[in-house]
C-alpha positions as CSV (number, residue, x, y, z in Angstrom):
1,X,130.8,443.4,-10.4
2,X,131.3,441.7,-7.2
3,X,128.6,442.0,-4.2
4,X,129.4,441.4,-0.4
5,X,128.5,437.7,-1.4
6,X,131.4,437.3,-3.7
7,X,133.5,438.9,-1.1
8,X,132.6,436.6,1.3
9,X,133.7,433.6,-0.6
10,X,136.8,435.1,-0.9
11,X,136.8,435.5,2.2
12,X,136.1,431.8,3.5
13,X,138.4,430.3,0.6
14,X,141.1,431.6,1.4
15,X,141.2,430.8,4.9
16,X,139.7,427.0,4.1
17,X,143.0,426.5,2.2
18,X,145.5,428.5,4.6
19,X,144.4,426.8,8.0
20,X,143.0,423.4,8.0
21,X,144.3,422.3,11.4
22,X,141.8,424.6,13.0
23,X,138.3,424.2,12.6
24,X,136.8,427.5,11.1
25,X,133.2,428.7,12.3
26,X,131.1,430.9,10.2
27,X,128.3,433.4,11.1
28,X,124.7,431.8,11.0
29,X,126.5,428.2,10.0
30,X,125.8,425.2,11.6
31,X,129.2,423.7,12.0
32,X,129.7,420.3,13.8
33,X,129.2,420.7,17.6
34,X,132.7,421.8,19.9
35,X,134.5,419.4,21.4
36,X,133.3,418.2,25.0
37,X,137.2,419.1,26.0
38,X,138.3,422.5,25.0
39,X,139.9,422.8,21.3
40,X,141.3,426.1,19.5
41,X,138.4,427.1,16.8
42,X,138.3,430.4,15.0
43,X,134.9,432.6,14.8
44,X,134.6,434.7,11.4
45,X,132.8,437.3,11.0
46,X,132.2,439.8,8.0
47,X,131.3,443.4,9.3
48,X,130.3,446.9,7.4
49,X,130.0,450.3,9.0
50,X,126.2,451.4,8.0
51,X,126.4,453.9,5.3
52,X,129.9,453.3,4.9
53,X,130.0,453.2,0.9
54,X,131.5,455.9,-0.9
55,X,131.7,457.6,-4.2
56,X,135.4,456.4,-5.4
57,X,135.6,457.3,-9.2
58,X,133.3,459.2,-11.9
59,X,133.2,457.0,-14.8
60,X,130.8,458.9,-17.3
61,X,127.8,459.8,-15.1
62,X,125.1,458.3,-13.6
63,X,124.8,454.0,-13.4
64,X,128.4,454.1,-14.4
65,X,130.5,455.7,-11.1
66,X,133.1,453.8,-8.8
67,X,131.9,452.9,-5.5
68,X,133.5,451.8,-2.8
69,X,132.6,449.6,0.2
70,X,135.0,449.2,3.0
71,X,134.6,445.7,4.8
72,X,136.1,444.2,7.7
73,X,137.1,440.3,8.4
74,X,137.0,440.0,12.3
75,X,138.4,436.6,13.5
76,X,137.7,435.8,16.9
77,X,140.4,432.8,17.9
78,X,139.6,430.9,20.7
79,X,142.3,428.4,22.6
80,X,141.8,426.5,26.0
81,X,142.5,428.4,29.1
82,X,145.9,427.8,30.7
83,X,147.7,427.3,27.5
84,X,149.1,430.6,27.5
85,X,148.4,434.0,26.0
86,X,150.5,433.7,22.9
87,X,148.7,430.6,21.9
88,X,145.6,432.6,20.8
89,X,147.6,435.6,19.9
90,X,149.5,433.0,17.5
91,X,146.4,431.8,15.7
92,X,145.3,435.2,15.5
93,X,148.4,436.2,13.4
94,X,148.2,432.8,11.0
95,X,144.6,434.5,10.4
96,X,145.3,437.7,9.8
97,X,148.9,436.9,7.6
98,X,146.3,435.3,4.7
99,X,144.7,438.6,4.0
100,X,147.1,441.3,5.0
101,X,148.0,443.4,1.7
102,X,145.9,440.8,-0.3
103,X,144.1,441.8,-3.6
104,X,142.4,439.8,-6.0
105,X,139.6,441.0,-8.7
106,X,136.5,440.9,-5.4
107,X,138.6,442.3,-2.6
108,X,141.8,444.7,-1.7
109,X,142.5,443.9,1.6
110,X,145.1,445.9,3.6
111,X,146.3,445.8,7.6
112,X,145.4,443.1,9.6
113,X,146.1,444.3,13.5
114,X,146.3,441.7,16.1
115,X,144.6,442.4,19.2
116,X,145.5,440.2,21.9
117,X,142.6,439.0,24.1
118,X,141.4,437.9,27.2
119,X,138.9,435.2,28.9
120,X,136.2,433.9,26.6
121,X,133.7,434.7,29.5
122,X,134.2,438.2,29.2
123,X,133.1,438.4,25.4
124,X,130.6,436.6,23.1
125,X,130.7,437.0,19.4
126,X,127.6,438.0,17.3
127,X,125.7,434.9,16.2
128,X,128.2,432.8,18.5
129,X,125.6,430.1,20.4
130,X,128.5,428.7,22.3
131,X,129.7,428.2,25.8
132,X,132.8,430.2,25.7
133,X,133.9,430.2,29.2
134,X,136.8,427.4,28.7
135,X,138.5,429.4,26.3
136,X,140.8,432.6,25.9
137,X,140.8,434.5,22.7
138,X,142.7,436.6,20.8
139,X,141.3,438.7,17.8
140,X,142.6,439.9,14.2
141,X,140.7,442.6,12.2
142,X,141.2,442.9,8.5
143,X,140.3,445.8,6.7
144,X,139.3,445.4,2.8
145,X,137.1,447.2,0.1
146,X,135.2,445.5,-2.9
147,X,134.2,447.8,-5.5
148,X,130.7,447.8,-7.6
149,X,130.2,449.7,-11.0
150,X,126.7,452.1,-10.7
């Protein structure tokens, strides 16, 4: 029965093996420190709506029902300023095309929608302890569900 756990290493192996030319950050990781010049990076973040799990299936009463948990992957990809809007909104689609209509046995994922950003001053990411203010960013969003047993 996978947990959010197992969804997050679904999650972060799949996009180790689809983009290794950018480095990937994770939430409450200690990665190696940015570079002192500005260099695309992509922030990942794994996010649930509070109470968000759902009855899904019955499956012969109590302890043995369907339930579903809707997830999303939010990647936050930064580029250096002046390198043009489609740069981050570029790396924002190569994240997003891993996971859009993806489905293994931990996760069913489904749209990925491409938002395109603005200066990495305006926004900070949760758990982000970086200077962002060299940077633009561009976002996807990923929605998925991992089901449990119970």
């Amino acid at each position: 029965m996978p947990t959010i756990s197992d969804a997050i290493d679904v999650v972060q192996a799949r996009l180790k093996a689809a983009i290794t030319d950018v480095p990937l950050r994770w939430q409450n990781e200690n990665g190696p420190p940015l570079p002192d010049a500005a260099a695309a990076f992509i922030f990942v973040t794994i996010e649930r709506e509070p109470k968000s799990t759902y009855l899904a299936g019955f499956g012969g009463g109590r302890g043995a029902n369907l339930w579903r948990n809707p997830a999303y992957i939010v990647g936050y990809c930064f580029v250096p300023k002046n390198v043009g809007l489609q740069a981050a909104t570029d790396l924002a689609e190569r994240g997003g095309a891993v996971f859009r209509s993806y489905r293994d046995d931990t996760i069913s994922c489904f749209e990925s929608s491409i938002e395109p950003g603005g200066d990495g001053a305006s926004m900070k990411p949760p758990g982000m302890a970086s200077e962002v203010g060299n940077y633009f960013w561009s976002i996807w969003e990923t929605t998925f569900f991992y089901d449990q047993i119970g």
